[in-house]
Residue, then its C-alpha position, 0 to 999 in steps of 0.5 A: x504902253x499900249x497891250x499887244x493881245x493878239x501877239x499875247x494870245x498867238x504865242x499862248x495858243x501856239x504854245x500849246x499848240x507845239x506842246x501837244x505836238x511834242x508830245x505826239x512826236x514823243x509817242x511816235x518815235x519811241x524807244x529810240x536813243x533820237x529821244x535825247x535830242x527831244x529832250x533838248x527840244x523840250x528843254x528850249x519849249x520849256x524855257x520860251x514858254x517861261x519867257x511867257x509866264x515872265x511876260x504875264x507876272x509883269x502884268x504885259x499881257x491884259x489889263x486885268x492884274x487877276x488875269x495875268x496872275x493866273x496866266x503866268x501861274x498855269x505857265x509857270x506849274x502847269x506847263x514848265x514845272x516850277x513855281x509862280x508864287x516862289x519866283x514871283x517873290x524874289x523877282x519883285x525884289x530883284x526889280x526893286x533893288x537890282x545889284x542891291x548887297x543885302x536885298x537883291x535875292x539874285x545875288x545872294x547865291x550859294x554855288x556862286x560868289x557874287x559879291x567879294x564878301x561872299x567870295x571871302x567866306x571860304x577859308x580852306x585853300x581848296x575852296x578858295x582856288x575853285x571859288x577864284x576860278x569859278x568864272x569858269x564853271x559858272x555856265x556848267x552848273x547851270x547845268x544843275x539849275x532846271x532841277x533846283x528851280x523844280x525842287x525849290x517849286x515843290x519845297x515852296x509850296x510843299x512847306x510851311x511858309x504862308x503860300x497863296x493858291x497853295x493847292x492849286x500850284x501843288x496840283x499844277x506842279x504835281x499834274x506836270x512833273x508827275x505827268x512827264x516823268x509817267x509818259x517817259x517811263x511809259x515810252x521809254x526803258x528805264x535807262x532812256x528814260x532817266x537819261x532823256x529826264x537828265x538832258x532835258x533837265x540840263x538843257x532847261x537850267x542851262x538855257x534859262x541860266x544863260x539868258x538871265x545871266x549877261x543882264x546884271x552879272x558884271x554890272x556895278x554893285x550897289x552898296x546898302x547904304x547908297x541911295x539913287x534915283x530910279x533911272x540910275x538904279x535901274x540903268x546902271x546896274x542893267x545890260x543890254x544885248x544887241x543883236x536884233x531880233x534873232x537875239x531877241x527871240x532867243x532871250x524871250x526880249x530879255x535882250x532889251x534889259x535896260x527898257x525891261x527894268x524901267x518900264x516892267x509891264x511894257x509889252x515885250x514888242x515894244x521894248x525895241x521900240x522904246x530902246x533908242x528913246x532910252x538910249x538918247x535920254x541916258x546919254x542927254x542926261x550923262x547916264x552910262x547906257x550900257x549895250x554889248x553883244x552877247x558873248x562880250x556880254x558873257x566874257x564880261x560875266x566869266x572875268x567878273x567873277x573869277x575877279x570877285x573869286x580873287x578877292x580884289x576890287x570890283x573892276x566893274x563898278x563904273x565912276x557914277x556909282x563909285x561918286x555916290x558910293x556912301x563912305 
């Protein structure tokens, strides 16, 4: 449990380090149609930055919960755009109650049924087709994901909901999305412009989207009137990738989920550490411990909800939880 501040600090230098490198590299190409390709660069910073800012609002970086807070936030608005205070809120909840029906945020979609009551509230025959296939798009409209995390940043702190640091996230968010969309349109013609803004808009949501989505979605559902001990609520409803630390740099160490959900503020080096201890006490103690590659992992994620589309039973909801379900 121990911080890793020197890991902490090369990665928060190094990021601004390559920031300002992308930045000259942007300048120095050009006008050039190459600058798609930067975009999806900028897109990959962008999401590995997050992962940072996801570290610090798990208070794994320093002792000091201000610091953290104010790490995460500067990362969060001011280097990637979208709000600290918004995605804060609803991860603590989904920490708290993961798969939880009624009070995990993360299920409660609107594009996506996640739950086969939410999959029931289509009535129409055309809806209900493309919901039973929807397995099937769910990766394409992460395509859309970087612009509604973007939107839904500016229409938190821009309403009227209680909003701490409100003018310091608006002018965070301002200064970065404001800022990009001034340096691309300095640079570029019109049309480069908005096609480079459209790729690096997809390529953030779909790389962000796919590194959230095999940690929970085909894992069992929690009823609203079940209760479970801490270690099952966090185990059993988690997914862990293999893969090593290829996998790991490329989740920004969300491959370790399981560990992630039992101990939130261990630094993210140490989660590999702590997986085998982990593993072996699940499995001591009967705890389904679950651990796939990542494409079974998202095969699992596109078969669940064309399942949960269809209207049929959860074939994902193992036999412990199924025990323990209330009637």
């Amino acid at each position: 449990m121990r911080r890793r501040y020197s890991y902490y600090w090369t990665k928060l230098i190094g990021a601004i380090v390559v920031l300002i490198a992308w930045v000259v590299g942007f300048i120095v190409i050009g006008d050039s149609w190459w600058q798609l390709a930067n975009a999806a660069v900028l897109a990959v910073v962008a999401t590995q930055i997050a992962f940072l800012g996801h570290d610090a609002a798990h208070r794994q970086m320093f002792r000091s919960g201000r610091w953290n807070d104010w790490v995460s936030l500067i990362i969060a608005n001011l280097l990637v755009g979208i709000s600290y205070g918004s995605r804060q809120s609803k991860h603590n909840r989904h920490h708290a109650n993961p798969n939880k029906e009624g009070a995990d945020p993360d299920i409660a979609l609107t594009a996506i049924a996640m739950t086969p009551a939410m999959a029931t509230r289509h009535r129409s025959r055309q809806m209900r087709w493309i919901v039973a296939h929807q397995g099937w798009y769910f990766f394409p409209v992460l395509l859309l994901e970087g612009a509604s995390l973007h939107f839904d940043g500016i229409r938190r702190v821009v309403g009227r909901g209680r909003v701490q640091r409100r003018w310091v996230e608006l002018t965070f968010l301002t200064v970065r999305l404001g800022g990009l969309v001034a340096l691309v349109f300095l640079v570029l013609p019109p049309e480069k412009a908005a096609a480079f803004l459209a790729v690096e808009l997809a390529m953030f949501g779909l790389y962000m989207g796919s590194s959230f989505a095999p940690n929970h979605i085909g894992m069992p559902l929690v009823s609203p009137k079940l209760k479970l001990d801490f270690l099952r609520r966090q185990v059993l409803m988690s997914r862990n990738i293999s893969g090593g630390w290829p996998v790991s740099i490329l989740m920004g160490g969300l491959n370790y989920q399981i560990e992630h959900h039992l101990f939130p503020s261990m630094a993210r080096p140490h989660l590999r550490k702590a997986q085998p201890l982990v593993s072996a006490y699940c499995a001591a103690n009967g705890v389904p411990y679950t651990r796939t590659t990542l494409w079974q992992a998202y095969r699992t994620v596109i078969s669940y909800l064309n399942s949960v589309g269809l209207h049929g039973k959860d074939p994902f909801l193992c036999p412990l939880v199924a025990q323990r379900r209330a009637l």
